[in-house]
Biopython code that builds the backbone (N, CA, C, O; Angstrom):
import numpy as np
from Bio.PDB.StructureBuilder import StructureBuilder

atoms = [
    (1, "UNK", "N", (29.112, 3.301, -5.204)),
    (1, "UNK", "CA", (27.945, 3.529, -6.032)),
    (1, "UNK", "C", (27.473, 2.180, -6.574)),
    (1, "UNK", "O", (28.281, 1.391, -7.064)),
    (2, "UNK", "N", (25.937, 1.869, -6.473)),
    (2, "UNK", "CA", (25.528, 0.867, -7.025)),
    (2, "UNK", "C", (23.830, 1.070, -7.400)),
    (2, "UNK", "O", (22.837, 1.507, -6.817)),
    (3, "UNK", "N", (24.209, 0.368, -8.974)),
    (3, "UNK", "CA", (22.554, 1.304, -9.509)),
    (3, "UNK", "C", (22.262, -0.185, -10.007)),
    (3, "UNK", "O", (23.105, -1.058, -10.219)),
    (4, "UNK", "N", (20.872, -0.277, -10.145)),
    (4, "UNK", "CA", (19.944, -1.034, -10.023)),
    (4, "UNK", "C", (18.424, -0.122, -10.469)),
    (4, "UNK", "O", (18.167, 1.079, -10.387)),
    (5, "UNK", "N", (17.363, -1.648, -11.107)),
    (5, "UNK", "CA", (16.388, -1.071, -11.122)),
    (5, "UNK", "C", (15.386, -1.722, -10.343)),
    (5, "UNK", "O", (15.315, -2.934, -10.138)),
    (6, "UNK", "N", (14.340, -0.518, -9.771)),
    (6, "UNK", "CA", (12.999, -1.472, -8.988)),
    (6, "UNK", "C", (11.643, -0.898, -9.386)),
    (6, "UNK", "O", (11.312, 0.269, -9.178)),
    (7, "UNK", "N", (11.030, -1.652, -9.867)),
    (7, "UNK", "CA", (9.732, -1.392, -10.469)),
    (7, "UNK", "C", (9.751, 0.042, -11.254)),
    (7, "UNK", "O", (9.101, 1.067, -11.050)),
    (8, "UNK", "N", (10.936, -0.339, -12.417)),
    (8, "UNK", "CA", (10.985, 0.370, -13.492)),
    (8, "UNK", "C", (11.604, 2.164, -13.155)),
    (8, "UNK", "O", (11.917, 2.982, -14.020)),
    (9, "UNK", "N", (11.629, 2.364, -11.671)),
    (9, "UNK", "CA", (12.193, 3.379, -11.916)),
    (9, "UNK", "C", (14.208, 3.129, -11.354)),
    (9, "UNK", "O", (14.381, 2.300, -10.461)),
    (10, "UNK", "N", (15.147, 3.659, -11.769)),
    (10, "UNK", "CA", (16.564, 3.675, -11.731)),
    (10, "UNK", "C", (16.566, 4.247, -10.084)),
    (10, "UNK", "O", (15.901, 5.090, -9.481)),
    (11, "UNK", "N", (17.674, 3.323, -9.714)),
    (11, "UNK", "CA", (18.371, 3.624, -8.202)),
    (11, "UNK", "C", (19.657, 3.819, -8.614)),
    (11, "UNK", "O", (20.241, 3.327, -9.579)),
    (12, "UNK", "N", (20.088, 4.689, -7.676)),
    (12, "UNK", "CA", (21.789, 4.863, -7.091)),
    (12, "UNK", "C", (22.364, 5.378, -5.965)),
    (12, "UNK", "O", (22.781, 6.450, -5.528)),
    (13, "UNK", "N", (22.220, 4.061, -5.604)),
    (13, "UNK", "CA", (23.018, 3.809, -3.989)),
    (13, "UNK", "C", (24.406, 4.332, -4.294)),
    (13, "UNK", "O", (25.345, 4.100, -5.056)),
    (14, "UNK", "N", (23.904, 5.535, -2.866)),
    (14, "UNK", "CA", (25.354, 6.070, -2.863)),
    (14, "UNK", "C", (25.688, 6.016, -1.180)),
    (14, "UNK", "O", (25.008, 6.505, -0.278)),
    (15, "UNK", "N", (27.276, 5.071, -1.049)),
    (15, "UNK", "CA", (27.582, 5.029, -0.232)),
    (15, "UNK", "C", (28.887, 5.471, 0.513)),
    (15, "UNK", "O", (29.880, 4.825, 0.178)),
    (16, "UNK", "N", (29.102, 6.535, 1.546)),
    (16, "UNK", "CA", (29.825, 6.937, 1.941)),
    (16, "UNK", "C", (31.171, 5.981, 2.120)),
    (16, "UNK", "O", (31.010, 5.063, 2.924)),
    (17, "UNK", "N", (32.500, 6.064, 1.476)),
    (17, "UNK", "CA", (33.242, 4.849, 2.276)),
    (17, "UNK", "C", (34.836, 5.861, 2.800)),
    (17, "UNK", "O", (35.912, 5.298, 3.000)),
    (18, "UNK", "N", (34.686, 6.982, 2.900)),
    (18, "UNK", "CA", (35.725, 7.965, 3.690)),
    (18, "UNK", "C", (35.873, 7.310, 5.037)),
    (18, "UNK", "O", (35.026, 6.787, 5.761)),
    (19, "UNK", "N", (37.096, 7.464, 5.177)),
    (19, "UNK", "CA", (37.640, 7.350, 6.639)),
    (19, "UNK", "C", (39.793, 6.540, 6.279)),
    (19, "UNK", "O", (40.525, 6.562, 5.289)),
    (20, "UNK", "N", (39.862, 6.297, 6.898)),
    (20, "UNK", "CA", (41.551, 6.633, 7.151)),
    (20, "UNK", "C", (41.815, 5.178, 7.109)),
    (20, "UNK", "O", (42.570, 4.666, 7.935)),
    (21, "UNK", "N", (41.082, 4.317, 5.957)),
    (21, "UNK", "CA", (41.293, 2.960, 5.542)),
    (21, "UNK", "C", (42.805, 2.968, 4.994)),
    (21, "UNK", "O", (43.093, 1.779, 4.862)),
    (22, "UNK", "N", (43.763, 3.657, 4.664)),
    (22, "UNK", "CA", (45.439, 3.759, 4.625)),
    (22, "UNK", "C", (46.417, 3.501, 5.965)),
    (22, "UNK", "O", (47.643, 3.567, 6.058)),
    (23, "UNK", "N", (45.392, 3.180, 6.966)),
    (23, "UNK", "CA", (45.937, 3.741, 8.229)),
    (23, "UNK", "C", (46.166, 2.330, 8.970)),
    (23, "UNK", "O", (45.231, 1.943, 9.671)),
    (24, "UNK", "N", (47.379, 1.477, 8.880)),
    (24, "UNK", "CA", (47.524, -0.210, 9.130)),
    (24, "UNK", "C", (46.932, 0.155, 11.083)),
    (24, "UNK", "O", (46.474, -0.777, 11.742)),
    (25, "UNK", "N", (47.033, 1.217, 11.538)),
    (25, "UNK", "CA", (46.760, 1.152, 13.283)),
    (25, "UNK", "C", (45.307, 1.450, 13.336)),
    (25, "UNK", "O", (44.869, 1.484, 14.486)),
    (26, "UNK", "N", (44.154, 1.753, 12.070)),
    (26, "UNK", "CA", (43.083, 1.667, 12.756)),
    (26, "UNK", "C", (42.523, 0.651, 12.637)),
    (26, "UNK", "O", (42.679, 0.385, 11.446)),
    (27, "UNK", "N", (41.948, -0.137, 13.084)),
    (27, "UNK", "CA", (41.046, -1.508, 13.455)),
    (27, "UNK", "C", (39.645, -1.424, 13.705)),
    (27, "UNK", "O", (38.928, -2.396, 13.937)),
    (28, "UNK", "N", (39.223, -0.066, 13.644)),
    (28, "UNK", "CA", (37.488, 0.175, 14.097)),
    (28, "UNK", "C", (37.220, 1.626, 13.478)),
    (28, "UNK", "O", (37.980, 2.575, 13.671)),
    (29, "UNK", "N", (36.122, 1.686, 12.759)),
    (29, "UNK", "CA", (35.640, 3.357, 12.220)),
    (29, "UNK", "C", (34.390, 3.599, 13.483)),
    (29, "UNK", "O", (33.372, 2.947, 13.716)),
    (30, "UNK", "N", (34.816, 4.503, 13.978)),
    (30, "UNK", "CA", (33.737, 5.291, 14.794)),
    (30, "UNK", "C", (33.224, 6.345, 14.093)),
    (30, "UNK", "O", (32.377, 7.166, 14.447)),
    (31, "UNK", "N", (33.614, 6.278, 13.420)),
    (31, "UNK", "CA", (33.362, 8.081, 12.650)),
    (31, "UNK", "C", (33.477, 7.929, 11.243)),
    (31, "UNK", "O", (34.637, 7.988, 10.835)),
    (32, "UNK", "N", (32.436, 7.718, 10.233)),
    (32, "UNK", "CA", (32.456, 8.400, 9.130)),
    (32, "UNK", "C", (32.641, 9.544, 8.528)),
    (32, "UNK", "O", (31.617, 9.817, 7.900)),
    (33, "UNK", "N", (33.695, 10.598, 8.374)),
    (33, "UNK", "CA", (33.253, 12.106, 8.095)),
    (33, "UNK", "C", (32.135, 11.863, 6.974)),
    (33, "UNK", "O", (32.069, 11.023, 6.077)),
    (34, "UNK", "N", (31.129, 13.091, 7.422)),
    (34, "UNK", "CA", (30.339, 13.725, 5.587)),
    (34, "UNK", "C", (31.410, 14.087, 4.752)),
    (34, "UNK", "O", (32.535, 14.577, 4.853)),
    (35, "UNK", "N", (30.343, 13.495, 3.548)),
    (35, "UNK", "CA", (30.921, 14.307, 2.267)),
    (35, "UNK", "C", (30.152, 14.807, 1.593)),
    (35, "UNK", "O", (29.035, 14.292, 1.556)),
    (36, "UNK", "N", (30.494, 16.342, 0.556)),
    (36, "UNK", "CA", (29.928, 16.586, -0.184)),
    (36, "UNK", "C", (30.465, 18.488, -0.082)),
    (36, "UNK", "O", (31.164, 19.009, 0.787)),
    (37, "UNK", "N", (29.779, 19.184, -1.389)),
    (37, "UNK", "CA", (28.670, 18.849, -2.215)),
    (37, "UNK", "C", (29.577, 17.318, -3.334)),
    (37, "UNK", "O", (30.686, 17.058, -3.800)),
    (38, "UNK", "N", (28.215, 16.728, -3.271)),
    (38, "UNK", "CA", (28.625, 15.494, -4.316)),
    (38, "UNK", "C", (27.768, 15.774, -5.520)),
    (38, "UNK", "O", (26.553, 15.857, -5.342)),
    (39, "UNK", "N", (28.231, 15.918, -6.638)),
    (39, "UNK", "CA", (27.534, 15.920, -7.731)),
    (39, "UNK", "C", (27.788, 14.809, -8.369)),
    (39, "UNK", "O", (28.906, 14.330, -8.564)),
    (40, "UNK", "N", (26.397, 14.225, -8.826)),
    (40, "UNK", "CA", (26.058, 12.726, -9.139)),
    (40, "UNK", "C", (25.188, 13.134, -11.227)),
    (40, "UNK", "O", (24.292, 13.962, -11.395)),
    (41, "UNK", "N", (25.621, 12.551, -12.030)),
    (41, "UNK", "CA", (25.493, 12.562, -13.026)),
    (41, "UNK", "C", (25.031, 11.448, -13.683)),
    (41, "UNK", "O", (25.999, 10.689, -13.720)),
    (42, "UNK", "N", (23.787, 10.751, -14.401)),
    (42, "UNK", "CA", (23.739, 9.900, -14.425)),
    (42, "UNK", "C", (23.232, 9.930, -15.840)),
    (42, "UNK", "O", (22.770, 11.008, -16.214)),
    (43, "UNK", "N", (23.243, 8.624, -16.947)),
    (43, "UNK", "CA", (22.468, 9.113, -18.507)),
    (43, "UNK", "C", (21.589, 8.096, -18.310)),
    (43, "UNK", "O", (21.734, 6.932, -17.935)),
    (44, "UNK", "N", (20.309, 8.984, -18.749)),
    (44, "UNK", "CA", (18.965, 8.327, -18.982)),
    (44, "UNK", "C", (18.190, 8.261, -20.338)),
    (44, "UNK", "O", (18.669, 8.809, -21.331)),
    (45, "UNK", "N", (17.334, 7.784, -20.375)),
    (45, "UNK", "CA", (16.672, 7.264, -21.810)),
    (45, "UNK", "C", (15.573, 8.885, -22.319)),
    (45, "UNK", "O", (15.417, 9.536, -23.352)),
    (46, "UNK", "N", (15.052, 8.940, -20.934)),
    (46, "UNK", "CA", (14.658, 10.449, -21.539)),
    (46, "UNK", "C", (14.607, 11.039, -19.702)),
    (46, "UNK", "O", (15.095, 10.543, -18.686)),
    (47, "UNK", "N", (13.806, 12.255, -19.923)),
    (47, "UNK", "CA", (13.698, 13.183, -18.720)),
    (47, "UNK", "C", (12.558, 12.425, -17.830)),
    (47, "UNK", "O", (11.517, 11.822, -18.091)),
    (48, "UNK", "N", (13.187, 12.716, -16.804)),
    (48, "UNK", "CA", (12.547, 11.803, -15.550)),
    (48, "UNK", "C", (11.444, 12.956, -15.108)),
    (48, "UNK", "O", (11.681, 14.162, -15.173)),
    (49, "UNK", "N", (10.143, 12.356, -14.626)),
    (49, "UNK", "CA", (9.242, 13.004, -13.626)),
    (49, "UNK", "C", (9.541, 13.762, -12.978)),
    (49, "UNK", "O", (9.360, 14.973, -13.101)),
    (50, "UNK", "N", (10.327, 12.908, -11.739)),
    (50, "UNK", "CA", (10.934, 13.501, -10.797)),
    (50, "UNK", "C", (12.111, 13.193, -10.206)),
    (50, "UNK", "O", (12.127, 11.989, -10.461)),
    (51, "UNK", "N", (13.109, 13.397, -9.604)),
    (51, "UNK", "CA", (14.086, 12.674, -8.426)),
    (51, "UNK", "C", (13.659, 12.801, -7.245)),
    (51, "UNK", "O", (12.961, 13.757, -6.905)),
    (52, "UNK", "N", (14.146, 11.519, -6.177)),
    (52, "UNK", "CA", (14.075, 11.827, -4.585)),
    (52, "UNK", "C", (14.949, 11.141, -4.388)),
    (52, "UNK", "O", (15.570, 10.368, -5.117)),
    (53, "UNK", "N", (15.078, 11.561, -2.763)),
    (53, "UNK", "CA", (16.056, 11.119, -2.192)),
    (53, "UNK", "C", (15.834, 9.693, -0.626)),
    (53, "UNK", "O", (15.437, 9.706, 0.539)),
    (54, "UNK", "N", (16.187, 9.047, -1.254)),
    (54, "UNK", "CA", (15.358, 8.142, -0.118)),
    (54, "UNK", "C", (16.569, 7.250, 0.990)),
    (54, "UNK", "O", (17.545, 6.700, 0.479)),
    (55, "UNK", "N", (16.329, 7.211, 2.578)),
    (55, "UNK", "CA", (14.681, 7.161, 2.774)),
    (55, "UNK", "C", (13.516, 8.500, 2.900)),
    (55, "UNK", "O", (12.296, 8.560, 3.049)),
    (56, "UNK", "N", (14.385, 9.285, 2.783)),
    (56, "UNK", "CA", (13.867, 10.745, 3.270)),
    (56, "UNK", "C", (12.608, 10.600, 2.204)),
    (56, "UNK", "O", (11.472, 11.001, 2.457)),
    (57, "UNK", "N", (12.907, 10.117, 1.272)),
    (57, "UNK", "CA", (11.331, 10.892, 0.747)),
    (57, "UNK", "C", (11.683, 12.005, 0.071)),
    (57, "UNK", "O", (11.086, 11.934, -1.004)),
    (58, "UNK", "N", (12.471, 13.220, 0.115)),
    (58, "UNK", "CA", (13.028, 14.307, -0.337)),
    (58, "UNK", "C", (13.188, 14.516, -1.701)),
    (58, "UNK", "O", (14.192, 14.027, -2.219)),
    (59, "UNK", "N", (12.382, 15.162, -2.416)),
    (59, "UNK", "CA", (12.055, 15.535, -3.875)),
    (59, "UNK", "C", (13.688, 16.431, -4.089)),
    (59, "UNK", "O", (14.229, 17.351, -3.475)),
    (60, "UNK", "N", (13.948, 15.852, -4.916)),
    (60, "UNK", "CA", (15.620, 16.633, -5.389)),
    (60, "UNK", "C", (15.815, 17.431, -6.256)),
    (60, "UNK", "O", (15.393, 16.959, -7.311)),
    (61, "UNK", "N", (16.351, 18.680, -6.431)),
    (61, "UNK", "CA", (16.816, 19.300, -8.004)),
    (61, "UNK", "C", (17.306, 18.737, -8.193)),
    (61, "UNK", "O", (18.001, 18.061, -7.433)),
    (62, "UNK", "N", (17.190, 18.674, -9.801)),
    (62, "UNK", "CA", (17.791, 18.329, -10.986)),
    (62, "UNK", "C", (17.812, 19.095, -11.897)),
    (62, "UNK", "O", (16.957, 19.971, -12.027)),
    (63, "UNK", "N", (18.983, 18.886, -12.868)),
    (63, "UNK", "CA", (19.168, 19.149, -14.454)),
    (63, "UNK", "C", (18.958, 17.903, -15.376)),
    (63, "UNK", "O", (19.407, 16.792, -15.095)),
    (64, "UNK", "N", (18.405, 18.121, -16.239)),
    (64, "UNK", "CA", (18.245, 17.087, -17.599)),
    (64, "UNK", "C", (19.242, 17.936, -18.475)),
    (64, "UNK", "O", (19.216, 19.157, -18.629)),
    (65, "UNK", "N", (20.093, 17.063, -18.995)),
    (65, "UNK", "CA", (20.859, 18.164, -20.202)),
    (65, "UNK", "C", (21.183, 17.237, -21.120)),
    (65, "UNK", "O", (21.310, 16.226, -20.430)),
    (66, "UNK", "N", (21.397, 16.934, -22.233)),
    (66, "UNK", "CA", (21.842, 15.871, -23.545)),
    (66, "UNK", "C", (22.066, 14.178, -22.499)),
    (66, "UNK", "O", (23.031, 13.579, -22.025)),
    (67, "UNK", "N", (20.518, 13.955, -22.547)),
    (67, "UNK", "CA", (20.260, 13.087, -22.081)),
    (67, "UNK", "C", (21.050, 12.369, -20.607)),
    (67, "UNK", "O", (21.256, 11.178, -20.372)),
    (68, "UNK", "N", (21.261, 13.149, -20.068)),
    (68, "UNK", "CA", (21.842, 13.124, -18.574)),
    (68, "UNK", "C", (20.860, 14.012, -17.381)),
    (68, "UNK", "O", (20.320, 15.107, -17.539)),
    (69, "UNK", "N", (20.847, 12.935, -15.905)),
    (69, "UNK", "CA", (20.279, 13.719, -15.223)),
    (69, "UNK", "C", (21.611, 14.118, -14.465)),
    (69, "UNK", "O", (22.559, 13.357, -14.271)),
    (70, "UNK", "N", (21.520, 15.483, -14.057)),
    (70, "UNK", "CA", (22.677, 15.546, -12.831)),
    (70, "UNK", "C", (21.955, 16.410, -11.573)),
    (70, "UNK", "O", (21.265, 17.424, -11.677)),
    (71, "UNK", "N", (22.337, 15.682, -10.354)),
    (71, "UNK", "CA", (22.109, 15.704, -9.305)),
    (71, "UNK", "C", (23.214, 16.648, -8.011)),
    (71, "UNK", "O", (24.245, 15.974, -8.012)),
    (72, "UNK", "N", (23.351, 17.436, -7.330)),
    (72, "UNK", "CA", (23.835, 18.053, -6.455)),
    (72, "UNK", "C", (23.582, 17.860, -5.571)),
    (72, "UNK", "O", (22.507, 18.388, -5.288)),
    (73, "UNK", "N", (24.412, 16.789, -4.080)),
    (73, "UNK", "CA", (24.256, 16.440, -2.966)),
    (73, "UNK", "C", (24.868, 17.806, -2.214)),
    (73, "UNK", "O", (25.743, 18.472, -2.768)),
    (74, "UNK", "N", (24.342, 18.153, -0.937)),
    (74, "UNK", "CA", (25.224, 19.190, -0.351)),
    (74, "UNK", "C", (26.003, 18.471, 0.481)),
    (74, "UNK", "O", (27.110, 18.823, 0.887)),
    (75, "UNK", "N", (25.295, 17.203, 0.811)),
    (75, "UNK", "CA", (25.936, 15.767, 1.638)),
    (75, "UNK", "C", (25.618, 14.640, 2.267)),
    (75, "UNK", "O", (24.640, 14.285, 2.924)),
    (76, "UNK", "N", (26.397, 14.251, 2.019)),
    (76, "UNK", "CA", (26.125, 12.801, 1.928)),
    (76, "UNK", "C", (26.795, 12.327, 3.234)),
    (76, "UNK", "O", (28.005, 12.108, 3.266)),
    (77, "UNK", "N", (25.905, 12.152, 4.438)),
    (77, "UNK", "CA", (26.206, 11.481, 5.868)),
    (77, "UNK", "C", (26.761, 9.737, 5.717)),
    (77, "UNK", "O", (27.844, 9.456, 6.231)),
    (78, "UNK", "N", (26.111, 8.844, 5.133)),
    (78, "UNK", "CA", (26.510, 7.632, 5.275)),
    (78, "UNK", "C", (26.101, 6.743, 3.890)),
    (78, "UNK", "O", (26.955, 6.104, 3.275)),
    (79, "UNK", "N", (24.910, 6.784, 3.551)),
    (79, "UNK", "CA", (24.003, 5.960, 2.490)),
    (79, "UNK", "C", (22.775, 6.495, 2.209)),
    (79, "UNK", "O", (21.965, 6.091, 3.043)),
    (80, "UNK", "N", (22.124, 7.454, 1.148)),
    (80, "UNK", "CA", (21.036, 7.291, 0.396)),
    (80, "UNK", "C", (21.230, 6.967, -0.824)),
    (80, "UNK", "O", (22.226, 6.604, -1.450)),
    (81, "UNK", "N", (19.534, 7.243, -1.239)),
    (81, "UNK", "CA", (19.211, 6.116, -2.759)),
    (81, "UNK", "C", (18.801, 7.747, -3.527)),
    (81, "UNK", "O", (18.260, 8.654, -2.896)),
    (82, "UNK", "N", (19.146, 7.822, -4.788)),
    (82, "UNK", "CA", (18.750, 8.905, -5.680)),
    (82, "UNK", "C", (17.603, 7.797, -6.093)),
    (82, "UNK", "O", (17.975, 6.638, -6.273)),
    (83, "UNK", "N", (16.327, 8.110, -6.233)),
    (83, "UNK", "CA", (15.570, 7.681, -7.609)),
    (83, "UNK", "C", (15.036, 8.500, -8.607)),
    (83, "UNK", "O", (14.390, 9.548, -8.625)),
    (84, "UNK", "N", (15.508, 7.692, -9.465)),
    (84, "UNK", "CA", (15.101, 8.791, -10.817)),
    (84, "UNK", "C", (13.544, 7.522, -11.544)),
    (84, "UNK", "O", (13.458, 6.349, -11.909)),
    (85, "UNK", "N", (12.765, 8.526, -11.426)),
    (85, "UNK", "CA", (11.717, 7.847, -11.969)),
    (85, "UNK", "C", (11.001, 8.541, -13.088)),
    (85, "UNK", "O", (10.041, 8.000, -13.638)),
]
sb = StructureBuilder()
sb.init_structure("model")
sb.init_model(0)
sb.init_chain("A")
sb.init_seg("    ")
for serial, (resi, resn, name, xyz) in enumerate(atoms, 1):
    if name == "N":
        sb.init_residue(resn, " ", resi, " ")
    sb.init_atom(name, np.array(xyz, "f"), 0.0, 1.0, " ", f" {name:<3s}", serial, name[0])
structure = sb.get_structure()
């Protein structure tokens, strides 16, 4: 996870890093498994517009609750960006 801001609205790069990195005989990932559902929780200053999911573009549910947004991935293939704007 890595959050950052770009032109005022909040990012969080979320990046898949599963795979059998315990394993001294593998030397190459061919295969990321998915993960999820991932629920992503984040505290904000007030209630956001909207969320998406990028690059998709994909407008996201959300909850706003005591100043937190929380987010429900069903899954997460490799790397998207939540923006909360």
């Amino acid at each position: 996870v890595a959050v950052s801001r770009v032109n005022d609205k909040l990012t969080v790069h979320l990046v898949n890093t599963s795979g059998p990195h315990a394993n001294p005989e593998v030397y190459v990932y061919d295969d990321i498994p998915a993960v999820g559902p991932l629920e992503v929780t984040v505290r904000v200053d007030e209630e956001p517009r909207f969320v998406t999911l990028q690059p998709s573009g994909r407008k996201v549910a959300y909850i706003y609750e005591d100043g937190a947004v929380k987010v429900i991935l069903p899954r997460l293939e490799i790397y998207d960006i939540l923006v909360i704007d």
